[in-house]
C-alpha positions as CSV (number, residue, x, y, z in Angstrom):
1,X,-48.5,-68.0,-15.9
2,X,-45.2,-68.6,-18.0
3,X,-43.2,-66.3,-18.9
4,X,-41.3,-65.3,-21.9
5,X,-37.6,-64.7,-22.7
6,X,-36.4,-64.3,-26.0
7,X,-38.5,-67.1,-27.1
8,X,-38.0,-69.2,-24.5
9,X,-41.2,-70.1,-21.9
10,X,-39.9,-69.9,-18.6
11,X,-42.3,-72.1,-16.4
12,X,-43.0,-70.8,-12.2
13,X,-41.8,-74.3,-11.3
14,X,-38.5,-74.6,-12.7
15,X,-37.7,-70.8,-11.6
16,X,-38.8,-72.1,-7.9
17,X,-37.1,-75.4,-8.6
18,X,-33.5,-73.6,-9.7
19,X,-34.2,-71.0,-6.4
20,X,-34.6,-74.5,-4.5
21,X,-31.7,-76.0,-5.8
22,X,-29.6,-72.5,-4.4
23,X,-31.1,-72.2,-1.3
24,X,-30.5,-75.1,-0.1
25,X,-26.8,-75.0,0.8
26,X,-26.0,-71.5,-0.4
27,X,-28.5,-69.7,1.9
28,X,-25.5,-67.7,3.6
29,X,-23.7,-67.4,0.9
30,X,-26.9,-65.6,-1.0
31,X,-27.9,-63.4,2.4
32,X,-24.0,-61.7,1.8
33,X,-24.8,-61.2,-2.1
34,X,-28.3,-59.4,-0.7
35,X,-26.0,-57.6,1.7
36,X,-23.5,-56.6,-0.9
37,X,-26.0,-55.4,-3.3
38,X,-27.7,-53.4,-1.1
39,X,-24.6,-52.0,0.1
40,X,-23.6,-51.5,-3.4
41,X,-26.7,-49.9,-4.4
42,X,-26.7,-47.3,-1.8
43,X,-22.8,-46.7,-1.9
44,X,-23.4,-45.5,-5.9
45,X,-26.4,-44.2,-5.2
46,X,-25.1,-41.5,-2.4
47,X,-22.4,-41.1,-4.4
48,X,-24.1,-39.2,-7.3
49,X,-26.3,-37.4,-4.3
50,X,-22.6,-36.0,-2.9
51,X,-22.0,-34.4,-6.4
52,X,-24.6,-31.9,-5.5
53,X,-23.1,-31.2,-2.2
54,X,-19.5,-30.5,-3.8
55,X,-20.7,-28.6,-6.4
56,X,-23.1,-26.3,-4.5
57,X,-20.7,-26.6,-1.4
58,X,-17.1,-26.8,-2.3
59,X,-16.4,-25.6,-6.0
60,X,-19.2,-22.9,-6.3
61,X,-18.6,-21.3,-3.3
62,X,-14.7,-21.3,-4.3
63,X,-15.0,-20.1,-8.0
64,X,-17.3,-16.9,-6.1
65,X,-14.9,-15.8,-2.8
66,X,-11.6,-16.9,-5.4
67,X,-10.5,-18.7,-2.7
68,X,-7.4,-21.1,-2.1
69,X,-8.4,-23.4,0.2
70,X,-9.0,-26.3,-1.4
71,X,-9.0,-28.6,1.9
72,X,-13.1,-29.2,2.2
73,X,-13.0,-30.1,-2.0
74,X,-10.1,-32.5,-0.9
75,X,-11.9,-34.2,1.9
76,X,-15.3,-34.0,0.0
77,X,-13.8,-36.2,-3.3
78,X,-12.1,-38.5,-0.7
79,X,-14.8,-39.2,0.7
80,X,-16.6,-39.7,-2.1
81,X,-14.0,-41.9,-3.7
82,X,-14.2,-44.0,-1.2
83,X,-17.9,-44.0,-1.7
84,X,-16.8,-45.5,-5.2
85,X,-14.2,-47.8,-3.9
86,X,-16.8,-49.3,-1.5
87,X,-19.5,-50.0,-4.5
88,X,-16.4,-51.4,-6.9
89,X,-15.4,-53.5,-3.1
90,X,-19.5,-54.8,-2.8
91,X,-20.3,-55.6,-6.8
92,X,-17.1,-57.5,-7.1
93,X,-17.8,-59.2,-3.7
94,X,-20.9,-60.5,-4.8
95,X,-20.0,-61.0,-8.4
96,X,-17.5,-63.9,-7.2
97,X,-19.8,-64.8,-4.6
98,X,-22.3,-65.5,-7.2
99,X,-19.9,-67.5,-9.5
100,X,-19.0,-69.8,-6.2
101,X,-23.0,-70.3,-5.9
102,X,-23.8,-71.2,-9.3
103,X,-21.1,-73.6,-9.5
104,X,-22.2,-75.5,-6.2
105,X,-25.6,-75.7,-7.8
106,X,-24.3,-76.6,-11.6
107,X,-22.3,-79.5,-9.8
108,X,-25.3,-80.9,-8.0
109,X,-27.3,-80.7,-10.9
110,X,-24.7,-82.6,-12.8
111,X,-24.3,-84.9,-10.5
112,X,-28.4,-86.0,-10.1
113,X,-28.4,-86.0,-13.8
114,X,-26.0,-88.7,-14.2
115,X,-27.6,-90.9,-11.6
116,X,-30.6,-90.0,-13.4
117,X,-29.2,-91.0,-16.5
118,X,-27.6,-94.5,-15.2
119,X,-31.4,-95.4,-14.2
120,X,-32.2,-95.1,-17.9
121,X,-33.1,-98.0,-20.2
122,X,-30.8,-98.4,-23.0
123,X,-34.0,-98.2,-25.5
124,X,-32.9,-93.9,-24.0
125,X,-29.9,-94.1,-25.7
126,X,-30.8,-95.5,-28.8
127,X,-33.5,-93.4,-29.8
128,X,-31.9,-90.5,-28.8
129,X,-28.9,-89.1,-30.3
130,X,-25.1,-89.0,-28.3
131,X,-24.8,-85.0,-29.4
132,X,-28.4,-84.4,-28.2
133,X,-27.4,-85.9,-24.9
134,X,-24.2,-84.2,-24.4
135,X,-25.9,-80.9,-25.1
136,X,-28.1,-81.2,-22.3
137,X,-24.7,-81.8,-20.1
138,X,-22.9,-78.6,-21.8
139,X,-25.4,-76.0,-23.5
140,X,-28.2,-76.5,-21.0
141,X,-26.5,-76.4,-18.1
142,X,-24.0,-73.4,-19.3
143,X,-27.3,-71.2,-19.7
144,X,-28.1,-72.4,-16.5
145,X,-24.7,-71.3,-15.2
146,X,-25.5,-67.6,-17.3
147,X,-28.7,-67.6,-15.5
148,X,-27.7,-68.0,-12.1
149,X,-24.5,-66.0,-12.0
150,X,-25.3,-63.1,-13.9
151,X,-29.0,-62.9,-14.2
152,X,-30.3,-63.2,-10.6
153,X,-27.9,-60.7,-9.7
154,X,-28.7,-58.5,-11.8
155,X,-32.8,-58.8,-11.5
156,X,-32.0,-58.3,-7.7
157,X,-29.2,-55.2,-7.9
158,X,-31.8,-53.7,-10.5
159,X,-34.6,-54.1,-8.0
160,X,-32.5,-52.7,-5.3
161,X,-31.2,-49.9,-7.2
162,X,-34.8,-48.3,-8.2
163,X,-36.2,-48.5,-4.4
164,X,-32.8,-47.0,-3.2
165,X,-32.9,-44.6,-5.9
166,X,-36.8,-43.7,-5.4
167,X,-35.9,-43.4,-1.4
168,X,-33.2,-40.9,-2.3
169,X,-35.4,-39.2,-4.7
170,X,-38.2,-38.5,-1.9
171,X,-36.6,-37.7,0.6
172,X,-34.4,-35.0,-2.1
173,X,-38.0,-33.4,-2.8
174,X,-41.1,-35.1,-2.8
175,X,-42.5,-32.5,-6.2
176,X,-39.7,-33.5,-7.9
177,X,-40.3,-36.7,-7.4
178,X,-43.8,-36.5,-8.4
179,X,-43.1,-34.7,-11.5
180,X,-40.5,-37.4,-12.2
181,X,-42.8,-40.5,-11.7
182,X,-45.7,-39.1,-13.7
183,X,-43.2,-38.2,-16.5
């Protein structure tokens, strides 16, 4: 069943055709961006679970005794700046790894669509017009560039992001969870 995006129809087989067209050379190259999501995900994702342990186990407990030892809150916000540091280190990681990607594949599809067009008969070329043909070499293929670069990253790093986020929420408290899903 097509799809729709922003008024455009977005048939199964081109989706699978485009996926073809990066695994076939990239396949490493998209296992790291999976990695570096994933490793992304989870870094942000403990990250805002760690706020609860300073709060509850470094500030609170100082503000109440009026202590001065502020060397567990310094180790805690290390720690969880590097937490940050890693996730900033993983999404820019597979950001650029993504861009190499979709450039490989924008240059083989380039490429077949000028042998494709030097098969054409010149009866092509006179019916259809020189800006029309160019588009399909600039505008088409820059949406694909959009598409691959930004898009499937995103689609995966959002999928990511909920299961990661729904792991951390049951194993925080499975009612709270339910109460959150059914809300």
């Amino acid at each position: 069943v097509p799809m729709k995006i922003e008024g455009m129809k977005l048939d199964p087989k081109v989706i699978k055709r485009i996926f073809s067209y990066m695994s076939k050379k990239h396949i490493a190259l998209l296992g790291c961006v999976v990695a570096c999501i994933l490793l992304s995900s989870i870094a942000n994702v403990y990250s805002s679970l760690s706020l609860k342990e300073l709060i509850d186990g470094h500030i609170t407990p100082m503000l109440l005794s009026g202590s001065d030892d502020f060397s567990g809150l310094l180790s805690m916000l290390i720690r969880m700046a590097a937490l940050f540091a890693l996730g900033i280190i993983a999404t820019f990681t597979y950001n650029r790894i993504m861009v190499v990607v979709a450039q490989g594949v924008l240059k083989k599809i380039r490429d077949e669509m000028f042998t494709h067009m030097q098969s054409l008969p010149i009866k092509y070329f006179d019916t259809n017009s020189h800006g029309e043909i160019m588009s399909r070499y600039t505008n088409d293929i820059d949406t694909l560039r959009q598409m691959i670069s930004m898009t499937v990253p995103q689609v995966i790093s959002s999928v990511v992001t909920i299961a990661v986020t729904f792991t951390a929420m049951v194993t925080s408290s499975i009612p709270m969870t339910v109460v959150v899903v059914i809300c």
